[in-house]
N, C-alpha and C positions, 0 to 999 in steps of 0.2 A: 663421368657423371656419377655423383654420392648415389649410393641408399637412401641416405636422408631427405633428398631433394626427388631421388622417385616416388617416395611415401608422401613425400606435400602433394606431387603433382595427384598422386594417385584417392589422396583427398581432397582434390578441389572439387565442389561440382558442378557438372556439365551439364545445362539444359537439355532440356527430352529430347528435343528439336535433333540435336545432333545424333540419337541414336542410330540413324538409319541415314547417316550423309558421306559423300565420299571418302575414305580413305586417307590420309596422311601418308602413310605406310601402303605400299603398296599389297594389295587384296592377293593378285599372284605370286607364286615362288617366286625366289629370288636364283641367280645361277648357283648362288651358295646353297640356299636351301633343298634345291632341286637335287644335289649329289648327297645333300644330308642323307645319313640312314633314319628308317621309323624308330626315333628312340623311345618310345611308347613299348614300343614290343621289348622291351628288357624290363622284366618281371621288377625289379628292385625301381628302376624311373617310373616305372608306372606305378608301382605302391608310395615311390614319395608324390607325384604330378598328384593322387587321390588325394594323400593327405595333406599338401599346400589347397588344394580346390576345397576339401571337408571346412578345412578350416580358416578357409578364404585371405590366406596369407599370401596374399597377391601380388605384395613386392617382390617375397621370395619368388614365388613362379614368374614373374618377367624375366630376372635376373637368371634363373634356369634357363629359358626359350629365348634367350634375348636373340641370338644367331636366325633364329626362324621366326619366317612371320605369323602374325596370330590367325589368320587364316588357312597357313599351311597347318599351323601346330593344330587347329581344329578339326582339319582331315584326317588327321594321325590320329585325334579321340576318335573320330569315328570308327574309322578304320581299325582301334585298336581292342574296340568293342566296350569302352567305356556306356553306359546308361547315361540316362538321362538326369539323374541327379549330380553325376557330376557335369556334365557338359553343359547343360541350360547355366547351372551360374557363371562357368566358364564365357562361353557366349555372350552371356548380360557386359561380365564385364570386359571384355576385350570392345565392347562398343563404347564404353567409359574410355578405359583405360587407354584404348590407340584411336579412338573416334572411327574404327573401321566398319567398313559396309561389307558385311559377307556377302556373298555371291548368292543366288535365289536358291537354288538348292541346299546350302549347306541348313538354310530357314526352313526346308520343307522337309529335311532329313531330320531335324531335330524334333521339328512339329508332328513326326510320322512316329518318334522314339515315345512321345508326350502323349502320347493318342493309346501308344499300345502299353501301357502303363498307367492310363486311364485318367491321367490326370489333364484333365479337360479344362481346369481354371488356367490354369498355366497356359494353354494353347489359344482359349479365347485374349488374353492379357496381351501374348506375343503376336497375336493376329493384328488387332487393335492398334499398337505401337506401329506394326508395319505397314495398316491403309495409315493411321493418323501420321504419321514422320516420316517414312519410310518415301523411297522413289515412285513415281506411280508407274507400273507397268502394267502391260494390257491384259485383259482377260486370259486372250488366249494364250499369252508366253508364262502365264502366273498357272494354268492347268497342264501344257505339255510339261514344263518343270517338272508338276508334281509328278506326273506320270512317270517320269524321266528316274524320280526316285521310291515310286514304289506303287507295286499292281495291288496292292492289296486295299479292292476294291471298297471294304467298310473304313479302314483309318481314312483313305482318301474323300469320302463321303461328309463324312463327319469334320473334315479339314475346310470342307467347300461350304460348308453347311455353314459351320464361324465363320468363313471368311463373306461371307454374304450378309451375316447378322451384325460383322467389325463396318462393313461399306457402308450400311443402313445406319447404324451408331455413330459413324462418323459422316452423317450428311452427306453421303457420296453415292444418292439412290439411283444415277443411271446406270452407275457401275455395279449396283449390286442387281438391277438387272438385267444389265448382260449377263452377268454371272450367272442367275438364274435360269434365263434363256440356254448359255453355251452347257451347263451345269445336266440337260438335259439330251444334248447332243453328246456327251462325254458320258453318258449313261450314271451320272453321279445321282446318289438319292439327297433330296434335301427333307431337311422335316420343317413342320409346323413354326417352331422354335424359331427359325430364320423368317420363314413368307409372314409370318406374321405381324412383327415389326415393320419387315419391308410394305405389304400390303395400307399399313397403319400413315405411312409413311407417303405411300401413292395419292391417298386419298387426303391428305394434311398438304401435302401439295397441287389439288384438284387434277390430276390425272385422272380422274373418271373413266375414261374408256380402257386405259390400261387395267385398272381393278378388274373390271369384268373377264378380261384376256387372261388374267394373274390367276384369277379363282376357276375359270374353265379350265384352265393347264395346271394348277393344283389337282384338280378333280382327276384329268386325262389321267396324271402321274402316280394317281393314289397317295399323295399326300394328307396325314391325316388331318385334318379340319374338325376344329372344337367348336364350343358355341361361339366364345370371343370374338375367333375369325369370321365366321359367318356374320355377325354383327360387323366386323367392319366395314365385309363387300354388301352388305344389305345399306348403310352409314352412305359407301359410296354410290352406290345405285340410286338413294334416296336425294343424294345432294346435285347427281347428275340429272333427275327427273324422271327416271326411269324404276316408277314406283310398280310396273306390272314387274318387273324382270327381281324388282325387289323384295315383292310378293313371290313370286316363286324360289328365289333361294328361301325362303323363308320355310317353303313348302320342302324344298329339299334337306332341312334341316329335319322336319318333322318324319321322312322317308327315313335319314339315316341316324334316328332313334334321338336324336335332340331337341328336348323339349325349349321352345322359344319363351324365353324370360321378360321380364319389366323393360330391358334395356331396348330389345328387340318390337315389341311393340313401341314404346315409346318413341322410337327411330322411326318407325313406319308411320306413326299419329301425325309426327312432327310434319314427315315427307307430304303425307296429304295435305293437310293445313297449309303448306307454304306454296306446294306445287300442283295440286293435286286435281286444277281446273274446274271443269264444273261437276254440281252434286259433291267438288272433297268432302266438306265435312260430314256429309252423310258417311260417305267409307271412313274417314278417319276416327266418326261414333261406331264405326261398327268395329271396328278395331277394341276400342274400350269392352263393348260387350264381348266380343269371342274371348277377349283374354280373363273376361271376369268367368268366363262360363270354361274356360282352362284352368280352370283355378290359379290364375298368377294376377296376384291384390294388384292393383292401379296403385301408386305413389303419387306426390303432389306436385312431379314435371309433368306426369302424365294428364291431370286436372289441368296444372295452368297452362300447357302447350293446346289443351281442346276449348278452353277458356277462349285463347287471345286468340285462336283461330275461328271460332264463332265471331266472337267480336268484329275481329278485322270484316267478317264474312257480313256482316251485318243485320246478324244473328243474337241480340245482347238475351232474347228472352232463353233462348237453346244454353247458351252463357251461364247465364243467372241457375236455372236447373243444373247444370252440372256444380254449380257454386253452394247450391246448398247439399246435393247430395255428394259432394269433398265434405262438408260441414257431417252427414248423418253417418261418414262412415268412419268420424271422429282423426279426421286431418285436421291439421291446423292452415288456415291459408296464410301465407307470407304475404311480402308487399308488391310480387310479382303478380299474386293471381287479384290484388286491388288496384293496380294499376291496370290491368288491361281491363276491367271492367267500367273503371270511372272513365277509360276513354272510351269503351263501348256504349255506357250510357248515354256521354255527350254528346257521338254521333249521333243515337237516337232521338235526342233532344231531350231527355227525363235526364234534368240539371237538377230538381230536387233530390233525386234517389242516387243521384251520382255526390252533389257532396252528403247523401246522408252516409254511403260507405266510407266518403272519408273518416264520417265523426267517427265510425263502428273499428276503421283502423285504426283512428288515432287512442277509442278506448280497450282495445286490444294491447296496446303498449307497441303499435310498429311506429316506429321514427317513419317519416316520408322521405324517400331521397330524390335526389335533383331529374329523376323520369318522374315523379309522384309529380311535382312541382309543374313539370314541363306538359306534362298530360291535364295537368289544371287551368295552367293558362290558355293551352290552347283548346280547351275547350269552353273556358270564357272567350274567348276571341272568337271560335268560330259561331256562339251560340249569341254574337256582337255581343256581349256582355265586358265591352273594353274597360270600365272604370274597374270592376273588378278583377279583371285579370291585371290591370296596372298595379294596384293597390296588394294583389300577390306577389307582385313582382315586387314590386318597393318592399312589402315585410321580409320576404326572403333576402333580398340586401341589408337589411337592416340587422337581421339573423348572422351574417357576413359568410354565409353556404355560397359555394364556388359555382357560379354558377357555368352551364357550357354552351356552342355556338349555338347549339338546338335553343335556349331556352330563349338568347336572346332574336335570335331569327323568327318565332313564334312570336314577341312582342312587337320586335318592326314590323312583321307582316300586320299585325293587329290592326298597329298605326295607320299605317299606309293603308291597309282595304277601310279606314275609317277619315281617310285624308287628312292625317297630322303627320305632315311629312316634317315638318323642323323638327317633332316630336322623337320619328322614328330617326333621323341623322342625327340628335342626338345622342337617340341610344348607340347607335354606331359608333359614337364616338364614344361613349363609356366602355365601348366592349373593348376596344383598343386602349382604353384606358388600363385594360385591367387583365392586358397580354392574352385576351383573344383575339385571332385572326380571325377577321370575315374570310366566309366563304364565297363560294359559287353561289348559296342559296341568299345571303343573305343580299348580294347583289341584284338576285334577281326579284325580292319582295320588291327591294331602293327603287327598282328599275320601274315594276310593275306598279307602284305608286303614281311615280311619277308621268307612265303614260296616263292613267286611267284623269288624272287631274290635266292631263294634255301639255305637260312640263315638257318641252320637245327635247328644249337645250339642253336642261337638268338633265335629262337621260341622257341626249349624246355626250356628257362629259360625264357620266357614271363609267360609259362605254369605254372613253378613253383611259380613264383610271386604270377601268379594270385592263386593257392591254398595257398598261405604264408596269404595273403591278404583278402583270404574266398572270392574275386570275384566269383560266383558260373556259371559254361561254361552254352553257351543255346545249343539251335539247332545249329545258325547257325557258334557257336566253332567250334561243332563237324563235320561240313559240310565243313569247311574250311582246318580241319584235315583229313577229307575222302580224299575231292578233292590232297591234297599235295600227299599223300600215292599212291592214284591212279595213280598220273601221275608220281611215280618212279616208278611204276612196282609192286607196292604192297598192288594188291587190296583182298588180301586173311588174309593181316593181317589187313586190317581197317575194316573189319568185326567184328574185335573184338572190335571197336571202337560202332557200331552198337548195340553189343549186351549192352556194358559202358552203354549206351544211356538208354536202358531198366530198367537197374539196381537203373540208379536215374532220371526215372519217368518222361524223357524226350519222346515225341513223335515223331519220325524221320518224316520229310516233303518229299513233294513228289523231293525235291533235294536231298537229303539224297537216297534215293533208285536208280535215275538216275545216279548219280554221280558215286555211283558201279557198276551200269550196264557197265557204259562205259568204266568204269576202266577194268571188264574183257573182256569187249568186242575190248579195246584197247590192251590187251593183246593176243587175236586170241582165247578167249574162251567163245563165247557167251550163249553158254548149260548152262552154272555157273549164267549168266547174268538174263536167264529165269529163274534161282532155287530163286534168289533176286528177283524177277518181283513175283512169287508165294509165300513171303515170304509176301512182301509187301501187297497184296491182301486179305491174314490172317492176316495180322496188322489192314486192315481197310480202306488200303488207294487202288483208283480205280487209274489203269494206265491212264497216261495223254496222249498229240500229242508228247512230248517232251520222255517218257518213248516208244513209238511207234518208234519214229525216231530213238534213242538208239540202239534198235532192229534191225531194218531195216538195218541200216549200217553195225551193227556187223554182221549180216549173208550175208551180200553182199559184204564184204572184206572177208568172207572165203569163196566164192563162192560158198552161200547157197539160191542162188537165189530165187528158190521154196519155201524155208522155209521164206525170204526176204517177199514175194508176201504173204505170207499165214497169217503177220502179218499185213500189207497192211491194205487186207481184210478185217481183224477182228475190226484194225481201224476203216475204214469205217461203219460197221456194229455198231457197239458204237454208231454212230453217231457223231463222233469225226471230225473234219474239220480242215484238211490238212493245216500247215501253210507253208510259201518261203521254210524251212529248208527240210520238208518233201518235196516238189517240187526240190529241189535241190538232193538231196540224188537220188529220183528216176531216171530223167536224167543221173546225174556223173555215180549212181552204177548200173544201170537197163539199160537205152534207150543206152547210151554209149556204152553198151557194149554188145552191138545186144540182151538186154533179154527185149520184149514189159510186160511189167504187165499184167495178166490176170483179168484187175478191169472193173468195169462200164466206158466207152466211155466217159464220161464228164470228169473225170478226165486228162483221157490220153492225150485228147484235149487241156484242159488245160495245160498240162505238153509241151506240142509240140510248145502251144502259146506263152510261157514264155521269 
């Protein structure tokens, strides 16, 4: 074999892939190499082996070692007491050059040479290659190794530390934590540097309950924890629902001298707002003031995240106040903190002052994009103002803006609760026109149409589409299908729709169980209505004010007064809070008809006020 033909071979290149794949060349001595003597230990071979390595004249040195393998001859540098600087590039290219896979140790004797030399890029680089290409071997054989080649407890630390933060870089989080976990049984320190990412990482793939385990055995081990980290187990606590335990790391930040920043409140505003049940937004306002009275300014996530959580809350006046006081402390609001309010206003029903913010954004210079658009129509729709939400919808086509399934699912629904169904199949067929896939929702506007027009057929071939199609029904298909059944008369066969429900792993909502109540309780049999109220209860789900008023009615149209009142009661006792419908019910079916309720005085009062 030429020189010349080893220097082609030795410039060809080899994908990464191969750095860390089996052998060619076999990794163990050979019986020749094995009687070789250490030519390394002869002072003149070891001054030229340095200076072919200095100078990476690498055909020369094959053509030297060629007798021995690249794995034996690697032993020899170590053993000969070579550094690190000649041996890592050595190493690099005998992976090149013979495609060999060194044996784990000879990796974690280099990586321990790398460490105590300090140079720390090199060793994260070489970590890196060998989770990304490398064989995957298990936690435990990847730590006795290292053991295996050196006690010296801080380079081996610092080894484990990369090797946790190369798993987490390379998407390989269950392994970085085992690593973490065994990392702690091997008495190794890990710092911040590594949990971090990894933590970042837990929480980006909704591991939620591990975060909390993460940051408790963080703490147990004394690892140090910055603000960052704190913010992320606070991030994951917040998205798991677990906003008291997320209030107190927060608390624990401020114990161990870290003051909680914009990012930290803004996390927690958020947490309330989305999850935060009843009274959130009163906590997630008081969030706003503690941090204004910490002296750390509010920014304009923090505004628009209290914004659309009012709104949603149904809150637009509470909204609107924080809307101008973002304005007096000279923010500017974006077209996020005008959208949530023009759909707060519409729920409200102030359609004037909802599109006057639009004029006030559009003279601000924001462009509207296709949520501005979609929070417009459907709050013409819901406010039936159908001609104008049509007539948005057509200028924005006409504009040739992309529209998406939200915006056209909003206009069928329009249709359909205004019974233009050719109208909405239409548009169904524009959106397919124009490579949107209907959804699930938009099937079930189709659906919802056409029971309420009493289109029996039309539904059951929407139905079948939709199984032709693998469209898979949700909840609220199924809810759509109860409701049609029940108001023919036939709430003893949509139970079997109920039980459908079960079978594929769907959870019925607390409409789903109302929905039947009233079905038999529209029917004059409300005993049946209680056996679904007790079914529901064993599913999981607690009866609501809406499952209460259900109730009430149904035995007050059969003139079951006492039993009417006994449900009442029980409400009350819940601690449940009476809404207009419950006030209505009792008057029409109780006071009306000379039967007073046997409840607490405040109520009655109230009902009398009304």
């Amino acid at each position: 074999m030429s020189v010349s033909y080893l220097r082609r071979c030795l410039h060809t290149r080899i994908p990464l892939r191969c750095l860390f794949t089996e052998s060619s060349v076999n990794s163990e001595p050979t019986s020749s190499s094995t009687s070789t003597p250490n030519l390394v230990s002869n002072p003149l071979f070891k001054s030229r082996v340095s200076e072919l390595i200095s100078k990476q004249h690498w055909s020369q040195l094959k053509d030297l070692i060629k007798p021995i393998s690249p794995t034996y001859f690697l032993q020899q540098l170590f053993d000969s007491g070579f550094d690190s600087t000649s041996i890592l590039p050595f190493f690099k290219w005998s992976q090149h050059g013979y495609q060999v896979y060194h044996p784990l140790d000879h990796l974690f004797k280099l990586l321990i040479l790398l460490v105590n030399d300090k140079r720390y890029p090199k060793v994260r680089s070489l970590l890196h290659d060998f989770v990304k290409y490398g064989k995957t071997h298990t936690v435990s054989s990847v730590f006795h190794t290292l053991l295996t080649c050196s006690d010296n407890v801080c380079a081996n630390s610092i080894i484990v530390d990369m090797l946790v933060l190369a798993y987490v870089n390379n998407a390989k989080l269950d392994l970085a934590l085992e690593a973490f976990n065994r990392a702690g049984d091997y008495e190794f320190k890990l710092s911040v540097l590594s949990c971090k990412p990894m933590l970042k990482g837990v929480v980006n793939e909704g591991k939620f309950e591990v975060t909390e385990l993460l940051y408790k055995e963080m703490i147990r081990r004394r690892i140090e924890v910055d603000m960052y980290t704190f913010n992320i187990v606070i991030n994951g606590l917040c998205k798991a629902g677990k906003l008291n335990k997320a209030k107190d790391v927060m608390e624990d930040m401020k114990v161990r001298g870290i003051i909680p920043n914009v990012v930290t409140y803004n996390t927690l505003i958020d947490g309330y707002c989305k999850r935060g049940g009843d009274g959130k937004m009163y906590k997630a306002d008081a969030f706003l003031r503690e941090m204004v009275e910490q002296g750390v300014s509010p920014n304009e996530r923090t505004y628009n995240t209290l914004i659309d959580g009012f709104c949603k809350d149904d809150n637009v006046g509470a909204a609107m106040k924080l809307f101008k006081e973002m304005r007096f402390q000279g923010m500017r609001p974006d077209i996020v903190t005008f959208n949530s309010l023009i759909n707060g206003l519409f729920g409200d029903g102030k359609v004037d002052e909802a599109l006057g913010l639009r004029a006030e954004m559009l003279r601000l210079g924001l462009e509207p994009n296709i949520r501005t658009y979609n929070v417009l129509i459907n709050g013409f729709s819901k406010m039936k103002m159908f001609r104008e939400a049509k007539e948005l919808f057509d200028d924005v086509m006409k504009q040739g803006l992309d529209f998406n399934v939200l915006t056209f699912n909003t206009v069928i629904d329009a249709h359909c609760k205004a019974s233009k169904m050719e109208e909405a199949v239409a548009l169904r067929e524009l959106m397919s026109n124009k490579l949107i896939c209907p959804n699930i929702s938009t099937y079930n506007c189709l659906l919802g149409g056409y029971y309420r027009e009493g289109n029996i057929e039309a539904a059951k071939k929407l139905l079948e589409e939709m199984e032709e199609k693998s469209v898979r029904a949700d909840v609220v298909t199924y809810n759509i299908r109860i409701d049609a059944m029940c108001k023919r008369g036939e709430s003893r066969r949509s139970v079997r729709l109920l039980d459908e429900m079960s079978e594929k792993g769907l959870i019925p909502s607390h409409v789903t169980y109302n929905t039947l109540m009233a079905g038999y309780c529209q029917e004059g049999n409300p005993k049946v209505a209680v056996t679904i109220r007790k079914r529901m209860e064993k599913e999981g789900k607690q009866p609501n004010v809406v499952t209460y008023n259900v109730l009430i009615k149904g035995f007050c149209q059969k003139d079951k007064l006492g039993e009417a009142n006994a449900f009442l009661n029980e409400m009350l006792e819940k601690g449940l809070v009476p809404n207009r419908t419950t006030y209505d019910i009792i008057r029409e079916e109780m006071i009306e008809k000379g039967f007073v309720p046997d409840i607490d005085g405040h109520l009655y009062n109230d009902v009398v006020n009304c």
